[in-house]
C-alpha positions in Angstrom: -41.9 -47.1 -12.2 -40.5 -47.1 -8.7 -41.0 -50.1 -6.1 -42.2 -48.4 -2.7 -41.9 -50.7 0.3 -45.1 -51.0 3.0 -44.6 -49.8 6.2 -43.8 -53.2 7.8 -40.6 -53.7 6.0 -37.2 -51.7 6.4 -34.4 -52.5 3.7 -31.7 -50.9 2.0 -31.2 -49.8 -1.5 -29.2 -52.8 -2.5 -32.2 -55.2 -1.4 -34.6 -53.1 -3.7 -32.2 -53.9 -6.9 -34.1 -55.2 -9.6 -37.0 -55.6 -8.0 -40.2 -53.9 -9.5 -44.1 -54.8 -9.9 -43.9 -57.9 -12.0 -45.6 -61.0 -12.3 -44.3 -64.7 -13.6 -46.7 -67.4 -15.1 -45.9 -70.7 -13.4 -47.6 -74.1 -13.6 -50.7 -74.7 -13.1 -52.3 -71.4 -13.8 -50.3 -70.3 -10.8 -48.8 -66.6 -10.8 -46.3 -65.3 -8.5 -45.9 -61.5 -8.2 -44.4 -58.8 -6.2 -46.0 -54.9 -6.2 -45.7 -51.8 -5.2 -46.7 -50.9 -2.1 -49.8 -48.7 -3.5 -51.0 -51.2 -6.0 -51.8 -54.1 -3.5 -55.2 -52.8 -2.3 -56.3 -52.4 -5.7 -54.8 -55.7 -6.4 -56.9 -56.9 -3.7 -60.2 -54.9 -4.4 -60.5 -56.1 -8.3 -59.0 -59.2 -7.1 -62.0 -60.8 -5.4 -64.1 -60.2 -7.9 -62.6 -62.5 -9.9 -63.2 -65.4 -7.2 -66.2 -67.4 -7.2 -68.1 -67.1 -4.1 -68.2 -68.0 -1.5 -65.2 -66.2 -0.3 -63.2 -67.7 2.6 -60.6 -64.9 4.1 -57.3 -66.0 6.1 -54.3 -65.0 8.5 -51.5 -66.4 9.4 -50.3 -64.4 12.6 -46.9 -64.5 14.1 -46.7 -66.6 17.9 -45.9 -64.4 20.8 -42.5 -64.9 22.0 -44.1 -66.9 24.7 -45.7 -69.3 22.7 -42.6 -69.6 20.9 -40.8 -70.7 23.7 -43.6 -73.7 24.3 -43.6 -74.5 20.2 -39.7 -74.1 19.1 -37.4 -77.3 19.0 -33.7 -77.0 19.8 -32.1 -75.6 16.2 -35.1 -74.4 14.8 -35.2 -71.3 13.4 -38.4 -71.0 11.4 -41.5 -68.6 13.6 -44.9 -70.4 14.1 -48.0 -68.9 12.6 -51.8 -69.1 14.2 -54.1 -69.4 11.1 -57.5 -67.9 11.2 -60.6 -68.5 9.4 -63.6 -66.5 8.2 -65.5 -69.0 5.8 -68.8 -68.0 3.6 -67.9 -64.6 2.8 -70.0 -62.8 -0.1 -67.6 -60.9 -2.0 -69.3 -57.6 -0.9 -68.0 -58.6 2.8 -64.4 -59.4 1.5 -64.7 -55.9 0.0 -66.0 -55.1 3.8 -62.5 -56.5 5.1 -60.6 -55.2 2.9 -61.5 -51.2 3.3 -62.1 -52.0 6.7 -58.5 -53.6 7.7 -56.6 -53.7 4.3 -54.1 -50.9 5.4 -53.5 -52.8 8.3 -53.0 -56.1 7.0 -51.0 -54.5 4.1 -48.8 -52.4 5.6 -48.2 -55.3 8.2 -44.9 -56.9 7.9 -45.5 -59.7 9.6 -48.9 -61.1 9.3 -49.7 -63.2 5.9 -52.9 -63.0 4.7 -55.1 -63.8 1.2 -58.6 -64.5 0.3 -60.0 -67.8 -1.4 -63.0 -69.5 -3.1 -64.6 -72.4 -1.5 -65.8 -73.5 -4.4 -63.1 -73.3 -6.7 -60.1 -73.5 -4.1 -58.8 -70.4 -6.4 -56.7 -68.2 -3.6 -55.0 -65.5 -3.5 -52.4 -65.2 -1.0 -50.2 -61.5 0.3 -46.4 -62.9 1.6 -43.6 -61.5 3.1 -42.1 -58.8 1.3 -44.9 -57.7 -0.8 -44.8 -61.2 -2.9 -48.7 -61.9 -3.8 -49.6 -65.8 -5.2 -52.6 -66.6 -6.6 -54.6 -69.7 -7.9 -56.2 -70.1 -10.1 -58.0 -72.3 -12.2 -57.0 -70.3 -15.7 -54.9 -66.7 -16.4 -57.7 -64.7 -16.0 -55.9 -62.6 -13.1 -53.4 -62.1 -15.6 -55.2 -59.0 -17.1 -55.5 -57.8 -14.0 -51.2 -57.4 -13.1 -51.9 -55.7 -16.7 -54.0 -53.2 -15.7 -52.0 -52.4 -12.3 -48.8 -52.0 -14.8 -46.9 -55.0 -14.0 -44.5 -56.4 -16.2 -44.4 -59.8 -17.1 -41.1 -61.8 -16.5 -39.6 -64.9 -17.6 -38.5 -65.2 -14.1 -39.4 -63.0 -10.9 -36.9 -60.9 -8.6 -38.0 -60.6 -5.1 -36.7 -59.3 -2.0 -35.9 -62.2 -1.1 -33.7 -62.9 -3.8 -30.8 -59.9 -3.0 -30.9 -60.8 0.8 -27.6 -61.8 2.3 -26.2 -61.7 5.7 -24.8 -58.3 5.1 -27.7 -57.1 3.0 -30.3 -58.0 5.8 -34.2 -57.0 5.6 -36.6 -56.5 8.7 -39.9 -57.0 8.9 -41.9 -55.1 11.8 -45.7 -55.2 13.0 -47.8 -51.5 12.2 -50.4 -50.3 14.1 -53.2 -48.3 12.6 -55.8 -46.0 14.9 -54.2 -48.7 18.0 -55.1 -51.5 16.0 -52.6 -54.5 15.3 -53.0 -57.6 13.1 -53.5 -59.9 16.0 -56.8 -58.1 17.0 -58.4 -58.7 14.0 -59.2 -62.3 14.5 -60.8 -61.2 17.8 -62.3 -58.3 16.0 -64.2 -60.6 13.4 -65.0 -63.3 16.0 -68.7 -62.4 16.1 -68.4 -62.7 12.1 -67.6 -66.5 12.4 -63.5 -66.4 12.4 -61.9 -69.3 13.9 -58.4 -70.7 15.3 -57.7 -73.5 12.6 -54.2 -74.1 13.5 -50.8 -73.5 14.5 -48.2 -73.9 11.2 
C-alpha cells in the first residue's frame, strides 16, 4: 500500500522510505501511528466514537512571526503554539467539526489538532507529519488501525525518523474555500472555544 502525504507537507522520496500506515503498542494502552493521507478522516470519524462523551476538541496553532519575536529567547529554536479549547462536545458535534473542517485541519501542515474525553482523559491527538497518538484506557482503538489496514510494528518509522540536514521536510499552512487553520478558533468562538495557552 502506498503512503500519500497531505497537502501541508513537501518531502522527497528518500524521507518516505519505510514509512507506511502502521501502528506500535506502547505503554500504557498508548498507540502511536502514522497514516496515509486518506485514512486520517476515517481514522478520525470511527475514532470518536470510541471516546466517552463528553468530547473536548483542541488546536495547537503556530504564533505569527510577530508574536514570535515577543515569545523567542536568544538560541531557541522550537515555534510557540496557541492552544484552543472547545469543551462539552456530544460526539455528533465532533462529527460536526470534523466534516465541517477535517480537510482543513488534515491537510494542514502546521496546525496540531486531536479530540478528547473529559471523562476518561482518553485523546487522540493528529502531529506533524501525519503521526496520530492516542489514549487510551485499553486497546480497543487497536481494531480500529485494523480495519483502516495498518500494520502492526514492533517499532514505528516516521518521517521524522529519515530526516537529516540534507534530507530536509517542509511543512506549509493550506487554505480550503479562503479558509486557514487560524480562523477556526474564531470560527467556533460562538460554540464556546477558548485561548487556553501559549506552549
Amino acid at each position: 500500500m502506498s503512503f500519500n502525504t497531505i497537502e501541508g507537507v513537501v518531502l522527497g522520496q528518500k524521507a518516505l522510505e519505510g514509512v507506511c500506515s502502521s501502528y506500535q503498542l506502547c505503554e500504557n494502552s498508548m498507540i502511536d501511528s502514522v497514516l496515509s493521507a486518506e485514512l486520517i478522516e476515517p481514522f478520525l470519524k470511527r475514532g470518536v466514537k470510541l471516546l466517552p462523551e463528553p468530547h473536548f476538541f483542541f488546536m495547537e496553532v503556530p504564533c505569527t512571526e510577530d508574536e514570535e519575536k515577543e515569545l523567542r529567547k536568544p538560541g531557541e529554536e522550537r515555534y510557540h503554539r496557541k492552544v484552543y479549547y472547545l469543551d462539552g462536545c456530544t460526539e455528533p458535534v465532533s462529527q460536526a467539526i470534523i466534516k465541517r473542517y477535517g480537510g482543513l485541519l488534515i491537510n494542514d501542515g502546521l496546525t496540531r489538532f486531536g479530540f478528547g474525553s473529559n471523562r476518561s482523559n482518553e485523546e487522540i491527538y493528529v502531529l506533524d507529519y501525519q503521526e496520530i497518538q492516542v489514549y487510551a484506557e485499553d486497546l480497543r482503538f487497536e481494531a480500529l488501525f485494523k480495519e483502516l489496514g495498518a500494520e502492526k510494528v514492533s517499532k514505528l518509522k516516521t518521517v521524522w525518523d529519515n530526516l537529516t540536514p540534507e534530507n530536509v521536510g517542509v511543512c506549509i499552512a493550506v487554505e480550503v474555500e479562503g479558509e486557514q487553520c487560524c480562523d477556526i478558533p474564531e470560527r467556533l468562538k460562538k460554540e464556546g472555544m477558548y485561548y487556553a495557552e501559549t506552549r
